[in-house]
Z-matrix of the N, CA and C atoms (Angstrom, degrees):
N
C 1 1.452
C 2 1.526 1 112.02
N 3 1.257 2 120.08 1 -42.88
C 4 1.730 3 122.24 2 155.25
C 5 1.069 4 99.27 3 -100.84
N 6 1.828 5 119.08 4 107.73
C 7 1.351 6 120.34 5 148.06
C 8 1.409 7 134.08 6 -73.79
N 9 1.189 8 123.56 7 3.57
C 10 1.345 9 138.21 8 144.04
C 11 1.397 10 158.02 9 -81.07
N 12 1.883 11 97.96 10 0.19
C 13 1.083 12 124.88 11 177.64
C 14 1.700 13 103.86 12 -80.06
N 15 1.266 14 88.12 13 152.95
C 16 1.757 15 90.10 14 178.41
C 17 1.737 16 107.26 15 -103.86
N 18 1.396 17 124.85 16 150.53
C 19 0.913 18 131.69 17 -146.65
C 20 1.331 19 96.36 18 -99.43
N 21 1.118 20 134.88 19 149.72
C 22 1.935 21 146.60 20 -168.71
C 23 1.303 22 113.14 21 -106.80
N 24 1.750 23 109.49 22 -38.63
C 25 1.569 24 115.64 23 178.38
C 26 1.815 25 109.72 24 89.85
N 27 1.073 26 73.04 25 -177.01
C 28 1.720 27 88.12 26 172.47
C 29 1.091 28 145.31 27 -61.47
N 30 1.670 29 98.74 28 -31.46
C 31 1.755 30 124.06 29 -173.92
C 32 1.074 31 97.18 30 -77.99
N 33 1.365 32 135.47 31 -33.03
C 34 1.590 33 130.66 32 -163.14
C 35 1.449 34 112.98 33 -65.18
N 36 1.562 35 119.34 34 -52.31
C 37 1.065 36 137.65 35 -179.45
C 38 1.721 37 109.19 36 -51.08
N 39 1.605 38 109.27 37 -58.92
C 40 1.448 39 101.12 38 144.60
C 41 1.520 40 140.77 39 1.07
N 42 1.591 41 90.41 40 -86.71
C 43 1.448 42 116.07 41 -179.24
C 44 1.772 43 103.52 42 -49.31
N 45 1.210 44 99.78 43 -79.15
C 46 1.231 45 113.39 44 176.13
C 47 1.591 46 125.23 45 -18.56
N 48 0.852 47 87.97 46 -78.15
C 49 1.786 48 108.06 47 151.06
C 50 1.911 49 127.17 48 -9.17
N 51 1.345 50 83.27 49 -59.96
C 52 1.437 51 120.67 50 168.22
C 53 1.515 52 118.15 51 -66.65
N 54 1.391 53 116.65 52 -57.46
C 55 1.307 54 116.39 53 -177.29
C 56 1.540 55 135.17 54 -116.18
N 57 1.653 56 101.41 55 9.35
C 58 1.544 57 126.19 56 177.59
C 59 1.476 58 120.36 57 -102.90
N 60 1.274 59 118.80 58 123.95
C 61 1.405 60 107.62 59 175.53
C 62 1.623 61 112.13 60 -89.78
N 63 1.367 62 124.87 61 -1.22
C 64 1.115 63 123.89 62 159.31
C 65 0.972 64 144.99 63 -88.48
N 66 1.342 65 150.92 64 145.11
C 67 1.349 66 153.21 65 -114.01
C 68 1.911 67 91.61 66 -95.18
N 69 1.187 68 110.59 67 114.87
C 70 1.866 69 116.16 68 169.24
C 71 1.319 70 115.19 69 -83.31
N 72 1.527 71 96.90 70 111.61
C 73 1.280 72 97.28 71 172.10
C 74 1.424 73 116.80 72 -111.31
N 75 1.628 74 121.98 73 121.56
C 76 1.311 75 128.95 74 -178.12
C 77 1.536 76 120.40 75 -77.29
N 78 1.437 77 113.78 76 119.08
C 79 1.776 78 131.26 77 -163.89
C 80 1.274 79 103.07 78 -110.55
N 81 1.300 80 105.38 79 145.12
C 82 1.411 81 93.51 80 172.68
C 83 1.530 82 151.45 81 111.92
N 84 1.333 83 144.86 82 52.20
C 85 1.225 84 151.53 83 -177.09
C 86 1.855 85 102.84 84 97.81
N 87 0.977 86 108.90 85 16.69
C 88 1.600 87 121.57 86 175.29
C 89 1.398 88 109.48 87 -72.41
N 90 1.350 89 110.97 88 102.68
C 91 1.624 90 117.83 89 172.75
C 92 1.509 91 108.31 90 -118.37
N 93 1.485 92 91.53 91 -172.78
C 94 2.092 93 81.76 92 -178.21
C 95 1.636 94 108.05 93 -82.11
N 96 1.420 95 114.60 94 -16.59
C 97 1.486 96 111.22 95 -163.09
C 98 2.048 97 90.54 96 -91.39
N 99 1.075 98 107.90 97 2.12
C 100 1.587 99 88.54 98 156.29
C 101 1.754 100 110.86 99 -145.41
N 102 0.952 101 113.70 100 63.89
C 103 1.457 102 114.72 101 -163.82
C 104 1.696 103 110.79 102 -107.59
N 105 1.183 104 80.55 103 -14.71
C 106 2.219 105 108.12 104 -169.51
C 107 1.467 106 82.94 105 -76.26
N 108 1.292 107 99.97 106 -56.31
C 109 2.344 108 109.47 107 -173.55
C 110 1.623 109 109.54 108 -33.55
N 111 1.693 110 88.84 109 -53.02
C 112 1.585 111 104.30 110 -152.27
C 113 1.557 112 105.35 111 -60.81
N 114 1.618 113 99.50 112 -58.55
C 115 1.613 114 126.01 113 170.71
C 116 1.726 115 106.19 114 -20.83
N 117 1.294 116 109.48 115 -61.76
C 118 1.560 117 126.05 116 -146.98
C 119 1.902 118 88.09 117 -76.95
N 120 1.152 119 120.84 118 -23.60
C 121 1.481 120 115.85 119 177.72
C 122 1.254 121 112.49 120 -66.80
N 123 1.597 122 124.96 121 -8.11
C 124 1.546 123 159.91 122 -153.82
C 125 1.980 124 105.52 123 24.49
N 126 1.283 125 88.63 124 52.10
C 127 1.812 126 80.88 125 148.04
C 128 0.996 127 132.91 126 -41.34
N 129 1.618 128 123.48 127 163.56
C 130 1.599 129 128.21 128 -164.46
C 131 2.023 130 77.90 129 -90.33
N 132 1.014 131 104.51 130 -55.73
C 133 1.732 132 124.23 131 -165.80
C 134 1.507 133 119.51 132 -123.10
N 135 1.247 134 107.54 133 145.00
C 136 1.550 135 99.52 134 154.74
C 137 1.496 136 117.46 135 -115.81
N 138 1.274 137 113.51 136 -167.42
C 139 1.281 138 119.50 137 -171.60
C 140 1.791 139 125.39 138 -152.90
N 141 1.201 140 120.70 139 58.95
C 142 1.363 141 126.90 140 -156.25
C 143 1.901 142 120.07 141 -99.80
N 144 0.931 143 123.09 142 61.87
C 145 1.574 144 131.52 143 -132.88
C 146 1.252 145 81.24 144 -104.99
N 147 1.472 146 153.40 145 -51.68
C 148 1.406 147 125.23 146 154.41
C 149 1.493 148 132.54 147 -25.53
N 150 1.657 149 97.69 148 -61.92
C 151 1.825 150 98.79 149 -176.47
C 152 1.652 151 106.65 150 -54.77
N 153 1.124 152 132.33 151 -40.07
C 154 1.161 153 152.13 152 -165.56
C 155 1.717 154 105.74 153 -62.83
N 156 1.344 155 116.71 154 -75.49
C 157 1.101 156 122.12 155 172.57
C 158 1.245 157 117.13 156 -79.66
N 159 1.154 158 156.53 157 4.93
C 160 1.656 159 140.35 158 151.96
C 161 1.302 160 96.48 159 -99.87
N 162 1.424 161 149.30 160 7.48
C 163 1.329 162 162.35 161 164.07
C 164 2.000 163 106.76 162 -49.33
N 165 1.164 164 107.67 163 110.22
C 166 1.309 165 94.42 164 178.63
C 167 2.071 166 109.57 165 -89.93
N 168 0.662 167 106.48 166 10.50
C 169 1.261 168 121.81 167 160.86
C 170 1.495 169 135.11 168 -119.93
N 171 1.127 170 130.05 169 20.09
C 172 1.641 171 138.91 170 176.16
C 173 1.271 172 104.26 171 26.66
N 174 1.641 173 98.56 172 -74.45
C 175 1.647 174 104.50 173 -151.46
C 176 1.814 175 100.36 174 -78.35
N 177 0.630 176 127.32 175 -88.10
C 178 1.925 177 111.63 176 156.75
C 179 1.589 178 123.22 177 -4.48
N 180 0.909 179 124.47 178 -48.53
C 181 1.407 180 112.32 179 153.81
C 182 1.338 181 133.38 180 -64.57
N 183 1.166 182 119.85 181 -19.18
C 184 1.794 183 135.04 182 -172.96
C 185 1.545 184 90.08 183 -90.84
N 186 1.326 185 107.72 184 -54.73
C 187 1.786 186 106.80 185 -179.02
C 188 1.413 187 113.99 186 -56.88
N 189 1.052 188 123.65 187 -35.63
C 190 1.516 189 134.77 188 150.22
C 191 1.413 190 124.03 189 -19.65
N 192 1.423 191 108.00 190 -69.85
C 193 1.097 192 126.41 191 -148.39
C 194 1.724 193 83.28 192 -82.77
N 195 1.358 194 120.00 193 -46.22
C 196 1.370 195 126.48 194 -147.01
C 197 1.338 196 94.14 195 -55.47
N 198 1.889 197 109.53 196 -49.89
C 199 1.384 198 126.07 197 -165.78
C 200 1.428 199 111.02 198 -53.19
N 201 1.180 200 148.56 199 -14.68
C 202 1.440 201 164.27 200 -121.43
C 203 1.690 202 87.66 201 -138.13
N 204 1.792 203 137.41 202 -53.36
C 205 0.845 204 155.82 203 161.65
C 206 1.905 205 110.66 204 -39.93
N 207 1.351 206 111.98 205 -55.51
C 208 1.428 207 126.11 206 179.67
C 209 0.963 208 112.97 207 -78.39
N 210 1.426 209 132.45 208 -43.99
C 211 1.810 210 131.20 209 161.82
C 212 1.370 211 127.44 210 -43.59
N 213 1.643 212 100.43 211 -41.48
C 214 1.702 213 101.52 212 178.39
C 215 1.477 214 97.66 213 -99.57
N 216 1.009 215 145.12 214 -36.78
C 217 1.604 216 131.66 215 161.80
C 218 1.125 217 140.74 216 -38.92
């Protein structure tokens, strides 16, 4: 959604994690083939509104993503 934003990675969420009392929400290049990654950084949320909408399957992709959520949980 900002293609001009520069990307933070993984460690941030980490960090964040670590030193935020507010809820982290992970933006950003979140697809299903790395969503297990994102999960395991244990975000409050994610945020994947590309995979989602050019997704020719919606509901299969959300189940996707969720599953990535239940593996590292």
């Amino acid at each position: 959604t900002k293609p001009n934003a520069n990307p933070v990675g993984i460690s941030y969420i980490y960090w964040a994690k670590q030193f935020s009392k507010a809820p982290i929400v992970a933006v950003g290049g979140i697809k299903t083939t790395n969503a297990d990654t994102v999960w395991q950084a244990h975000p409050d949320f994610i945020c994947a509104v590309s995979e989602i909408t050019e997704s020719d399957n919606i509901q299969n992709t959300i189940y996707e993503l969720m599953m990535g959520y239940s593996r590292v949980r």
